[in-house]
N, C-alpha and C positions, 0 to 999 in steps of 0.2 A: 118292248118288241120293236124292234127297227127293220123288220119284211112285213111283205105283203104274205097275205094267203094264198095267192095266184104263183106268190114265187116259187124255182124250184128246192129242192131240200137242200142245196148246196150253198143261194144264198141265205136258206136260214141258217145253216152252219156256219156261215161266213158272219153274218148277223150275230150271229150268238158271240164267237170268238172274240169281235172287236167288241163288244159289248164288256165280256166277264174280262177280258184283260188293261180294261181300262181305257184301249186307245181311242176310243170313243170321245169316252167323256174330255179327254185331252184336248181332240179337235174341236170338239165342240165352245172349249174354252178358249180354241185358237180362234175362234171365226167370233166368238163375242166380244174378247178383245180387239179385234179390227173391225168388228161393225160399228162399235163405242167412239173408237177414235175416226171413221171413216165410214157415220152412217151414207144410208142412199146409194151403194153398190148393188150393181149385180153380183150375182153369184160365179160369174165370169171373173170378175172385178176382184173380187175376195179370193177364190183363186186364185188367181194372179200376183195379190197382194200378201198373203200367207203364203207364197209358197207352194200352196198343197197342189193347188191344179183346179179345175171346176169337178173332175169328176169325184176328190173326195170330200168338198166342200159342199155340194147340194145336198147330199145324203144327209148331212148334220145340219142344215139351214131347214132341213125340213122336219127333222127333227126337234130343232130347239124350236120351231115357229109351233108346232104341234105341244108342245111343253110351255107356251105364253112367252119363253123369254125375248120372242122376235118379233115382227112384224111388217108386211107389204109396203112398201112406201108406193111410190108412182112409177112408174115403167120409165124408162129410155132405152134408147139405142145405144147396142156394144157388140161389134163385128154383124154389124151391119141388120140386127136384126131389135126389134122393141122386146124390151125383159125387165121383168120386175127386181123392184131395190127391196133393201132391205136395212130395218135399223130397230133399233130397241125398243121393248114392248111400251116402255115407259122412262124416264128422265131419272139417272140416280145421280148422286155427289159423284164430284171425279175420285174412282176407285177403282183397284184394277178388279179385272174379271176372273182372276183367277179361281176363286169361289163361287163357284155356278150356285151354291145352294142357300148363300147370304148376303152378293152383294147383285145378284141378278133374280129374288125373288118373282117369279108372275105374277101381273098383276092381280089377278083374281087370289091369290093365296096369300098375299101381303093384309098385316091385321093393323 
Protein backbone atom coordinates (compact mmCIF):
# COMPACT_ATOMS: atom_id res chain seq x y z
CA UNK A 1 0.00 0.00 0.00
CA UNK A 2 1.66 3.23 -1.07
CA UNK A 3 -1.46 5.89 0.55
CA UNK A 4 -2.19 7.06 3.50
CA UNK A 5 -5.66 6.46 4.93
CA UNK A 6 -6.38 10.33 5.38
CA UNK A 7 -5.74 10.33 1.48
CA UNK A 8 -8.37 10.92 -0.85
CA UNK A 9 -9.73 7.92 -3.12
CA UNK A 10 -8.11 9.41 -5.98
CA UNK A 11 -4.75 9.13 -4.66
CA UNK A 12 -5.42 5.59 -3.71
CA UNK A 13 -6.44 5.05 -7.34
CA UNK A 14 -3.34 6.62 -8.41
CA UNK A 15 -1.58 4.53 -5.74
CA UNK A 16 -2.97 1.38 -6.89
CA UNK A 17 -2.17 2.19 -10.76
CA UNK A 18 1.51 2.78 -10.42
CA UNK A 19 1.59 0.02 -8.16
CA UNK A 20 -0.14 -2.98 -10.41
CA UNK A 21 1.68 -1.48 -13.62
CA UNK A 22 4.96 -1.89 -12.40
CA UNK A 23 6.04 1.70 -12.65
CA UNK A 24 6.68 1.65 -9.33
CA UNK A 25 8.82 -0.72 -8.54
CA UNK A 26 10.81 0.65 -11.84
CA UNK A 27 11.45 3.92 -9.77
CA UNK A 28 12.19 2.56 -7.09
CA UNK A 29 14.98 0.64 -8.78
CA UNK A 30 15.97 4.09 -10.35
CA UNK A 31 16.53 5.83 -7.08
CA UNK A 32 18.56 2.47 -5.61
CA UNK A 33 20.72 2.66 -8.23
CA UNK A 34 21.79 6.27 -7.67
CA UNK A 35 21.76 6.11 -3.89
CA UNK A 36 24.50 3.04 -4.44
CA UNK A 37 26.53 4.98 -6.64
CA UNK A 38 25.80 8.57 -4.96
CA UNK A 39 24.86 7.67 -1.32
CA UNK A 40 24.26 10.81 1.23
CA UNK A 41 21.67 12.86 -1.14
CA UNK A 42 18.81 14.37 -0.58
CA UNK A 43 15.90 13.67 -2.20
CA UNK A 44 16.19 16.84 -3.99
CA UNK A 45 19.66 15.55 -5.02
CA UNK A 46 18.22 12.13 -6.47
CA UNK A 47 15.72 13.95 -8.23
CA UNK A 48 17.73 15.91 -9.93
CA UNK A 49 20.17 13.31 -10.52
CA UNK A 50 17.67 10.52 -11.99
CA UNK A 51 15.96 12.75 -13.77
CA UNK A 52 12.61 12.13 -12.20
CA UNK A 53 12.16 15.49 -10.21
CA UNK A 54 11.84 15.46 -6.20
CA UNK A 55 8.24 15.10 -6.48
CA UNK A 56 8.33 11.45 -7.99
CA UNK A 57 11.46 10.46 -6.09
CA UNK A 58 10.29 10.97 -2.41
CA UNK A 59 7.24 8.84 -2.76
CA UNK A 60 9.54 5.88 -3.56
CA UNK A 61 12.38 6.97 -0.87
CA UNK A 62 9.78 6.54 1.48
CA UNK A 63 8.80 3.69 0.32
CA UNK A 64 11.94 1.77 0.00
CA UNK A 65 13.07 3.31 3.42
CA UNK A 66 9.63 1.67 4.83
CA UNK A 67 10.64 -1.66 3.01
CA UNK A 68 14.58 -1.66 5.07
CA UNK A 69 16.26 -1.09 1.66
CA UNK A 70 17.14 2.70 2.76
CA UNK A 71 18.32 4.54 5.21
CA UNK A 72 18.69 8.35 6.92
CA UNK A 73 21.98 9.39 6.78
CA UNK A 74 22.82 13.11 8.22
CA UNK A 75 20.83 16.10 7.07
CA UNK A 76 22.65 19.02 4.88
CA UNK A 77 21.70 21.94 3.13
CA UNK A 78 20.08 21.87 -0.63
CA UNK A 79 18.31 25.17 -1.83
CA UNK A 80 18.90 26.66 1.10
CA UNK A 81 17.13 24.69 3.50
CA UNK A 82 18.73 21.39 6.09
CA UNK A 83 17.28 17.83 4.55
CA UNK A 84 18.02 14.51 5.21
CA UNK A 85 20.33 12.08 2.84
CA UNK A 86 20.01 9.07 2.08
CA UNK A 87 21.89 5.74 1.41
CA UNK A 88 21.69 2.04 1.71
CA UNK A 89 20.31 0.09 4.47
CA UNK A 90 23.56 -1.91 4.51
CA UNK A 91 27.06 -2.43 2.26
CA UNK A 92 26.65 -5.07 -0.74
CA UNK A 93 29.29 -6.16 -3.38
CA UNK A 94 29.37 -3.85 -6.37
CA UNK A 95 26.21 -5.07 -8.18
CA UNK A 96 23.64 -3.45 -10.06
CA UNK A 97 20.20 -2.67 -8.29
CA UNK A 98 18.37 -3.86 -10.85
CA UNK A 99 16.92 -6.76 -8.67
CA UNK A 100 15.29 -5.14 -5.72
CA UNK A 101 14.50 -8.61 -4.43
CA UNK A 102 18.17 -10.22 -4.45
CA UNK A 103 20.76 -7.88 -4.57
CA UNK A 104 19.07 -5.22 -2.25
CA UNK A 105 17.73 -7.72 0.45
CA UNK A 106 16.71 -5.79 4.08
CA UNK A 107 18.63 -6.08 6.45
CA UNK A 108 16.35 -7.73 8.83
CA UNK A 109 15.27 -10.58 6.15
CA UNK A 110 18.87 -11.34 4.95
CA UNK A 111 19.69 -15.15 6.52
Amino acid sequence: MNWRNTDPITSREAGVAITSSGKSHSLQQQCLEYIRKHPDETAGEIGDGTGLGHDKVWRRLSELKNNGYIVMGEPKIWNGRRQGTWRLAYREPEQSAMDLGSVYTPADKRH
